[in-house]
C-alpha positions as CSV (number, residue, x, y, z in Angstrom):
1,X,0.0,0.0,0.0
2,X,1.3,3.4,-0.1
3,X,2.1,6.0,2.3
4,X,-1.5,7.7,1.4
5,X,-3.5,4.8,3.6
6,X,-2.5,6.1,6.7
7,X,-5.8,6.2,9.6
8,X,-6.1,8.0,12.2
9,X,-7.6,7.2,15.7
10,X,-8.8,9.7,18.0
11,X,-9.6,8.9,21.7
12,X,-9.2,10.4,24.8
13,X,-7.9,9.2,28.2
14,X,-11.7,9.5,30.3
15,X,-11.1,6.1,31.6
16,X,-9.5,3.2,30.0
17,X,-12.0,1.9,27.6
18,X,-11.7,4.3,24.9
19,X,-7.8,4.0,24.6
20,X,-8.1,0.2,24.3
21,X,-11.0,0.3,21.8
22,X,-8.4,2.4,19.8
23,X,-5.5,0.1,20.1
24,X,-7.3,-2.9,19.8
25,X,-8.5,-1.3,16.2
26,X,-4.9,-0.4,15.1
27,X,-3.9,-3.9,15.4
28,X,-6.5,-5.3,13.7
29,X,-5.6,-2.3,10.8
30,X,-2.4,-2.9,10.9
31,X,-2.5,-6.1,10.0
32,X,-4.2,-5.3,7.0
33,X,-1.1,-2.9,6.1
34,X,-2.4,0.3,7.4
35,X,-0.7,3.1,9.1
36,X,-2.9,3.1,12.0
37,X,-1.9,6.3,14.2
38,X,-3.6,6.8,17.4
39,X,-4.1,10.5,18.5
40,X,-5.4,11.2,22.2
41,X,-7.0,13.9,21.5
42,X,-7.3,16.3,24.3
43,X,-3.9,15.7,25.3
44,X,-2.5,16.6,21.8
45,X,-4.5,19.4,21.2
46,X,-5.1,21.8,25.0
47,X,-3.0,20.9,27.8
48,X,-5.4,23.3,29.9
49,X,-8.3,21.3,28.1
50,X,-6.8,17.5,28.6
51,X,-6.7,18.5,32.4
52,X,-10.4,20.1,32.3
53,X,-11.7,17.3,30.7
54,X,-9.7,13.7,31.4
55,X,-8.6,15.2,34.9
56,X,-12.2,16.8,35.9
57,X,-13.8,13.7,34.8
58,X,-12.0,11.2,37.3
59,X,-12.6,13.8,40.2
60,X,-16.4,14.2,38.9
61,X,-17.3,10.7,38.7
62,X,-15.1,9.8,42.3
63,X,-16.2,12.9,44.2
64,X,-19.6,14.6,43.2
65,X,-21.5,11.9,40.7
66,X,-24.7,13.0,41.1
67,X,-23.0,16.5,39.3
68,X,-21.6,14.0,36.7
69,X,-24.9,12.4,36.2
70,X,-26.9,15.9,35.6
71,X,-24.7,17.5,32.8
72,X,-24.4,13.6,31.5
73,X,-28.3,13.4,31.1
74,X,-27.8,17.5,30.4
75,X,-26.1,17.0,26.9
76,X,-28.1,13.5,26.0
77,X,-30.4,15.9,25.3
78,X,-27.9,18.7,23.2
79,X,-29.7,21.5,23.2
80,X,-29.3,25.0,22.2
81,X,-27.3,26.0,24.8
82,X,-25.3,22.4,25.3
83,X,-24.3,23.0,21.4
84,X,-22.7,25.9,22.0
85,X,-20.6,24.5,24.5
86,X,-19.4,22.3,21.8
87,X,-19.2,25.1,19.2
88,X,-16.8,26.8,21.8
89,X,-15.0,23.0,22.5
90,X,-14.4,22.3,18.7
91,X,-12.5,25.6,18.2
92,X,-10.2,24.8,20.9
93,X,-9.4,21.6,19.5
94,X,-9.7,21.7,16.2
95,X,-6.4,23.8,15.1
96,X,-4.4,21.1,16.1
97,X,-6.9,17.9,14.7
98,X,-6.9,20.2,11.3
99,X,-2.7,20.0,11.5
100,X,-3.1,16.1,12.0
101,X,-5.1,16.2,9.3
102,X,-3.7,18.3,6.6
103,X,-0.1,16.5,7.2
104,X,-1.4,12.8,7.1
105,X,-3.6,12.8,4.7
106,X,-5.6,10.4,5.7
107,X,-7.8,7.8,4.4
108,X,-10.3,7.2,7.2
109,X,-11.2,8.6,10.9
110,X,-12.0,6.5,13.5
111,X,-13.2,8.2,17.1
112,X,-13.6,5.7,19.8
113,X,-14.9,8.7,22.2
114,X,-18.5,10.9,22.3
115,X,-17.0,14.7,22.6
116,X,-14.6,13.5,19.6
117,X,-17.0,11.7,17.2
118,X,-18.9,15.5,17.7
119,X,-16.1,17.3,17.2
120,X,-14.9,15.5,14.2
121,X,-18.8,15.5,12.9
122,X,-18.9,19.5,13.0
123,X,-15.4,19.7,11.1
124,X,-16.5,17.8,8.5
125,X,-19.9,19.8,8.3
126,X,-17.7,22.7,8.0
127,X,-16.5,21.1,4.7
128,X,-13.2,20.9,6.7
129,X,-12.4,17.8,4.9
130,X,-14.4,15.3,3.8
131,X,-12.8,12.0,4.4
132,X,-14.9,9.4,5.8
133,X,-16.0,9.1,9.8
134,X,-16.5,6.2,11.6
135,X,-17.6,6.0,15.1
136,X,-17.2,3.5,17.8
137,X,-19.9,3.7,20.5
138,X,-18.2,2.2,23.9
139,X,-21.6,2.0,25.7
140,X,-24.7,0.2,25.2
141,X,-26.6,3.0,25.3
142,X,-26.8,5.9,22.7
143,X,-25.6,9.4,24.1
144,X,-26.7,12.4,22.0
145,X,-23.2,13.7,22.2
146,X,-22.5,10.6,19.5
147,X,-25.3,12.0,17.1
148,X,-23.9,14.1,13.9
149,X,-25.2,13.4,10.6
150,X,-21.5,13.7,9.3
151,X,-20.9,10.3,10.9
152,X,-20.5,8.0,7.8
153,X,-21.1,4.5,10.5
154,X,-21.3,4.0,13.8
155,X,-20.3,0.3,15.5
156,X,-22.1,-0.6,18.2
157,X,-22.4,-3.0,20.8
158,X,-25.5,-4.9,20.2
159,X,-28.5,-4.9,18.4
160,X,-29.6,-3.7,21.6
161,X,-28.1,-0.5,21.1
162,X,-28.6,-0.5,17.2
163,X,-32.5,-0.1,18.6
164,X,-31.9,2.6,20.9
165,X,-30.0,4.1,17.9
166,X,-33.4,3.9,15.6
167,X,-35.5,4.7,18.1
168,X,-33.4,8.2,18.7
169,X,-33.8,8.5,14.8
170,X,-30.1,7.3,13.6
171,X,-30.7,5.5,9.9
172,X,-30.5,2.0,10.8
173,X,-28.1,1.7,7.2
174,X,-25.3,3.3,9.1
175,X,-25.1,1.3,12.4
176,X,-23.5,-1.6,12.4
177,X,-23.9,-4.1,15.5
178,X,-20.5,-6.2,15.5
179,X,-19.2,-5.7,19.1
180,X,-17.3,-2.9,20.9
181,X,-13.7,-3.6,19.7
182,X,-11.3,-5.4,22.9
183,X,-8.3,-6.5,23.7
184,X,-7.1,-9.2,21.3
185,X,-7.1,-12.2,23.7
186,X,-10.8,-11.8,23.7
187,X,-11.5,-12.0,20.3
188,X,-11.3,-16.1,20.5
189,X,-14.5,-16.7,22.5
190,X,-14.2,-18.9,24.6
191,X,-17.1,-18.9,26.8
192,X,-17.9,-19.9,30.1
193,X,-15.4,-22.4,32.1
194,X,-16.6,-22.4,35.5
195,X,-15.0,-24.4,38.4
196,X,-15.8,-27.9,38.6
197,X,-16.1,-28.0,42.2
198,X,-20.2,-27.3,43.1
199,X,-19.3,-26.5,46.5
200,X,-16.8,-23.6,46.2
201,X,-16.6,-21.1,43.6
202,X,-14.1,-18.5,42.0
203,X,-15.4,-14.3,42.6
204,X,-13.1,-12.1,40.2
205,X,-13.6,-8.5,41.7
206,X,-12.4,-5.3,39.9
207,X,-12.6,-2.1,39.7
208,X,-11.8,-0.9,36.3
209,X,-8.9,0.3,35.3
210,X,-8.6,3.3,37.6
211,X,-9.5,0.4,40.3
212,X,-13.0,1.8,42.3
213,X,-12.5,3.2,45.6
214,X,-16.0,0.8,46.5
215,X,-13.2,-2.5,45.8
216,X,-12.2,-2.3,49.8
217,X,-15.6,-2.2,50.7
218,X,-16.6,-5.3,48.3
219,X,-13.8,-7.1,49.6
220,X,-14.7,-7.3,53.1
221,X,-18.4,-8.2,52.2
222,X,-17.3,-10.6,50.0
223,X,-15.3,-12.3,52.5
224,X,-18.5,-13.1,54.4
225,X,-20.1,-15.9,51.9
226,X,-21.1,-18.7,54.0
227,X,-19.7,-20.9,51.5
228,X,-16.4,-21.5,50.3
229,X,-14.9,-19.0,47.6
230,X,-11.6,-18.5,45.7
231,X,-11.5,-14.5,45.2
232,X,-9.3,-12.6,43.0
233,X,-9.0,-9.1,43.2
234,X,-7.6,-7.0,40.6
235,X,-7.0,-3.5,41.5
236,X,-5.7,-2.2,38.0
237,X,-3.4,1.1,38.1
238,X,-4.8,1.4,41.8
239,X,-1.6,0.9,43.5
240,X,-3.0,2.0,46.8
241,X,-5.7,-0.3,46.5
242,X,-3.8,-3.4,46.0
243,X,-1.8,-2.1,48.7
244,X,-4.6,-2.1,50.9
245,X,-6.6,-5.1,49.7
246,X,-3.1,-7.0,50.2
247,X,-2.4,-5.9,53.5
248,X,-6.1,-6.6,54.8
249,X,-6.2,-9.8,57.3
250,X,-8.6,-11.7,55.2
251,X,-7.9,-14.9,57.0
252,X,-9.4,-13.6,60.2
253,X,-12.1,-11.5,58.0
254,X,-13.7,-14.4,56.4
255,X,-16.7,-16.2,57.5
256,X,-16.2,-19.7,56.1
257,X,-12.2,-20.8,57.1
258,X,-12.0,-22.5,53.5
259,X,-12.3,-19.4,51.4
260,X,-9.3,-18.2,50.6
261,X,-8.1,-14.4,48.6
262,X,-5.2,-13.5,46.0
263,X,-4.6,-9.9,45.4
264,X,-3.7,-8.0,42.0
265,X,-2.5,-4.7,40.7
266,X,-2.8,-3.8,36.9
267,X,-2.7,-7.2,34.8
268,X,-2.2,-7.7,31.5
269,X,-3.8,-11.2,30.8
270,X,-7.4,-10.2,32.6
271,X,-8.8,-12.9,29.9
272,X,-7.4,-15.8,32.0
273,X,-8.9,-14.4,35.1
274,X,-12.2,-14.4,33.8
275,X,-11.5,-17.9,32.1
276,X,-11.2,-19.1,35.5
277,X,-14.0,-17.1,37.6
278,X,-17.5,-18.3,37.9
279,X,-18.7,-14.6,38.3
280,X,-17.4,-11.5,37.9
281,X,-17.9,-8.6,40.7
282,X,-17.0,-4.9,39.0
283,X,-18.6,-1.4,37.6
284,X,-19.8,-1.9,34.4
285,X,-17.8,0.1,32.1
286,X,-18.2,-0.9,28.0
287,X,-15.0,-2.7,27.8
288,X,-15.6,-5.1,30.6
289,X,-18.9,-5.7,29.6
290,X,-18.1,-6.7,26.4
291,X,-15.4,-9.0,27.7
292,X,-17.1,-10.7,30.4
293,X,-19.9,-11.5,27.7
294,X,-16.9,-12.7,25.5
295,X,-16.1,-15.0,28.2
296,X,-19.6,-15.9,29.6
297,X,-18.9,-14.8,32.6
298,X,-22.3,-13.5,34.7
299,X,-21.8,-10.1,36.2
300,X,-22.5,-8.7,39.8
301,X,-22.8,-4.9,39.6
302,X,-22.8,-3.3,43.4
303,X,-21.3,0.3,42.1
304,X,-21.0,1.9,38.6
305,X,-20.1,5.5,37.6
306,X,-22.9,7.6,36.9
307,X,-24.8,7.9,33.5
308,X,-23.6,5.2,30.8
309,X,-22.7,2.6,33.6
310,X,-26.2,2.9,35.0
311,X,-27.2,2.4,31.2
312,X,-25.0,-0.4,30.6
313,X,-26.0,-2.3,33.6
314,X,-29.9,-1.7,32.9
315,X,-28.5,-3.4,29.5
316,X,-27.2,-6.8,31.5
317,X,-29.9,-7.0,33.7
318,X,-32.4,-6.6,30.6
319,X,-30.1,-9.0,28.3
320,X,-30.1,-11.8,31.6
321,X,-26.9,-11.4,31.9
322,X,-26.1,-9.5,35.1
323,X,-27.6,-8.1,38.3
324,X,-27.7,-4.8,40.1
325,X,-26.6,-5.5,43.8
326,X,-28.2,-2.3,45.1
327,X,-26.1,-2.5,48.3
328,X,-22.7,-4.0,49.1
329,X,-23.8,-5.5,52.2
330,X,-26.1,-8.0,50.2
331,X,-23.5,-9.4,48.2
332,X,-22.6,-12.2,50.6
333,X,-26.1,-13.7,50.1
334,X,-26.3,-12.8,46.7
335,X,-23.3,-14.9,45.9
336,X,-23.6,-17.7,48.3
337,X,-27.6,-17.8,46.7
338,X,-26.0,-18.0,42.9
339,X,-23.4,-20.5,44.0
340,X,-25.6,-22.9,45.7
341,X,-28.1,-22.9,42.9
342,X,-25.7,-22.6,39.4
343,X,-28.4,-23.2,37.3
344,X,-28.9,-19.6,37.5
345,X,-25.1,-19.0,36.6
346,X,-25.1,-21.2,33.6
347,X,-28.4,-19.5,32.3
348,X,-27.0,-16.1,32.6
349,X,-23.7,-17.6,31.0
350,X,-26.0,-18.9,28.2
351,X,-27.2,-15.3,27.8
352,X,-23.9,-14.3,27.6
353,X,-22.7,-16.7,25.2
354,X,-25.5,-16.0,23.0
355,X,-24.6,-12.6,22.6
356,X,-21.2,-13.2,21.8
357,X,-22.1,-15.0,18.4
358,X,-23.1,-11.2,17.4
359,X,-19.2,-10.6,18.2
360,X,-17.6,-9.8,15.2
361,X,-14.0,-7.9,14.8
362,X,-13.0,-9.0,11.4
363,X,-16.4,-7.3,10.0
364,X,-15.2,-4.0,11.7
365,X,-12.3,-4.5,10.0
366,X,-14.2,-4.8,6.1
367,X,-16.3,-1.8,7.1
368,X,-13.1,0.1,8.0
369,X,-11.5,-0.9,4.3
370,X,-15.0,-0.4,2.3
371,X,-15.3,3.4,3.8
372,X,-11.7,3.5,2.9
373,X,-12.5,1.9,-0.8
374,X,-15.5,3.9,-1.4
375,X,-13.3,7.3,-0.4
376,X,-10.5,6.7,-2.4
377,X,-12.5,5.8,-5.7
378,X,-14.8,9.0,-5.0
379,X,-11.2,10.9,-4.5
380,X,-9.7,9.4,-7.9
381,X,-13.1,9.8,-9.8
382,X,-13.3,13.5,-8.7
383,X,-9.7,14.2,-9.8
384,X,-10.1,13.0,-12.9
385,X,-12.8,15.7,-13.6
């Protein structure tokens, strides 16, 4: 190929999810000869900006989320006023997006985050360029900050989401339901492999990949099953958590003496974990949600992060494939009640399993390279004019 098919990524660092939607989309590019360049967006473009926005969100979501949950609901809604905030956003960032753009040339834009895709969707309103858009909705719910008619496709989780999307009044041509892109170990489905003994069971608990300040208070409940578990409890980039789960005295914490804990920081290979865990206890952010269905593991939710976490777990517990534990203190008897009765586990792992047929990375892939097709013949059929 030549140095023309170069595609550009644009994400931003508002938790983890979005960044490894991007990566895991270069790979799978670069396979196919691309140059796949990923561009974090905020960071490249306002250093006062990347702080407002990565920075404030972390501290929004951790310290006033019912704040976090207005303005979220707020600009679902993009009205007058909420576009104009976007109006004043997109001239911040585009000078430097433009600069990306003008000296790349590239054949395709892919945005694996909301404010972006919007962004990106104004520029190319403004007949800033017209090389095709695709976006790549991390949640299971539409957010009206996604919505620009200059979007060319959207890729979606489900068809669960593609009926949100419809029902919001996206055209149904340009959505395309072939999974959230995730890290590459996932993309062999496995599904589920619970433990073979019936008496104990295996309780992964995370916290995303900030690792949730609720994981300390999880642990403890957890450690009061009446019967037997194995739990594992990754922390992510929360040093101080792992820190803190590791030093904590589980042996005189737990209330059955057979149940035993491991602690974890950041791991790379969270595929095995799940491989090996009859359940999964975490916040349901798109990226794990897409992998524990990849894996068919059933998912406890006892905290998410305001607006599309709630959405996304309203998703599992709609799809069967999840529950809300509406306070920490029940999950003991949640847990011990799903372990002593696994039928429940294997349906919701069913569920799961089911909906990881819809899974589909290589499909991406041949949407990516038709919008890329269809660009360049427009591009050689216009020059020739």
């Amino acid at each position: 190929m030549g140095h023309r098919n170069i595609v550009l990524i644009f994400t931003a660092s508002t938790g983890g999810g979005h960044n490894l939607a991007a990566q895991s989309l270069q790979k799978n590019l670069s396979r196919r000869g691309y140059d796949v360049r990923i561009v974090d967006t905020f960071k490249a473009s306002s250093k006062i900006l990347n702080k407002m926005i990565t920075g404030g969100y972390e501290k929004m979501v951790g310290t006033t989320p019912k704040l976090y949950d207005l303005l979220y609901r707020k600009f679902d809604k993009m009205t007058a006023f909420q576009r104009g905030i976007f109006h004043v956003g997109t001239a911040l960032i585009s000078p430097e997006i433009m600069s990306l753009i003008l000296d790349d040339s590239p054949v395709l834009l892919i945005s694996t985050h909301p404010f972006v895709t919007n962004v990106l969707g104004r520029l190319k309103g403004m007949k800033a360029f017209h090389i095709p858009l695709l976006s790549i909705v991390t949640d299971y719910k539409f957010h009206g900050v996604y919505r620009s008619q200059n979007v060319n496709a959207y890729v979606v989780g489900s068809a669960y989401t593609k009926a949100d999307m419809i029902e919001r009044g996206i055209d149904p041509a340009i959505i395309y339901p072939y999974g959230i892109p995730v890290r590459e170990e996932f993309e062999e489905k496995k599904g589920s492999s619970c433990s073979t003994d019936r008496t104990c069971g295996t309780v992964l608990l995370m916290g995303g990949s900030l690792g949730d300040k609720h994981m300390s208070v999880a642990f403890e409940a957890l450690l009061q099953t009446e019967v037997p578990i194995h739990l594992l409890a990754v922390c992510g980039k929360n040093e101080a958590m792992a820190e803190k789960l590791s030093a904590a005295p589980w042996q005189t914490l737990r209330k059955n003496p057979k149940t035993t804990a491991e602690v974890f920081g950041y791991v790379e290979q969270i595929s095995d974990f799940m491989s090996r865990s009859d359940i999964i206890v975490t916040k349901p952010g798109g990226l794990t949600t897409t992998e524990a269905i990849l894996r068919g593991i059933p998912m406890l939710i006892p905290y998410t992060y305001p607006g599309q976490e709630e959405s996304n777990a309203e998703f599992l517990e709609e799809s069967g494939m999840g529950l809300r534990v509406q306070d920490i203190s029940e999950l003991p008897g949640v847990v011990d009640h799903l372990i002593k009765h696994r039928g429940i586990v294997e349906e919701m792992a069913d569920n799961m399993n089911t909906a990881a047929q819809d899974y589909a990375p290589e499909k991406v892939t041949a949407l990516c390279e038709k919008l890329i097709a269809d660009y360049l013949a427009e591009t050689s059929e216009n020059s020739g004019q």
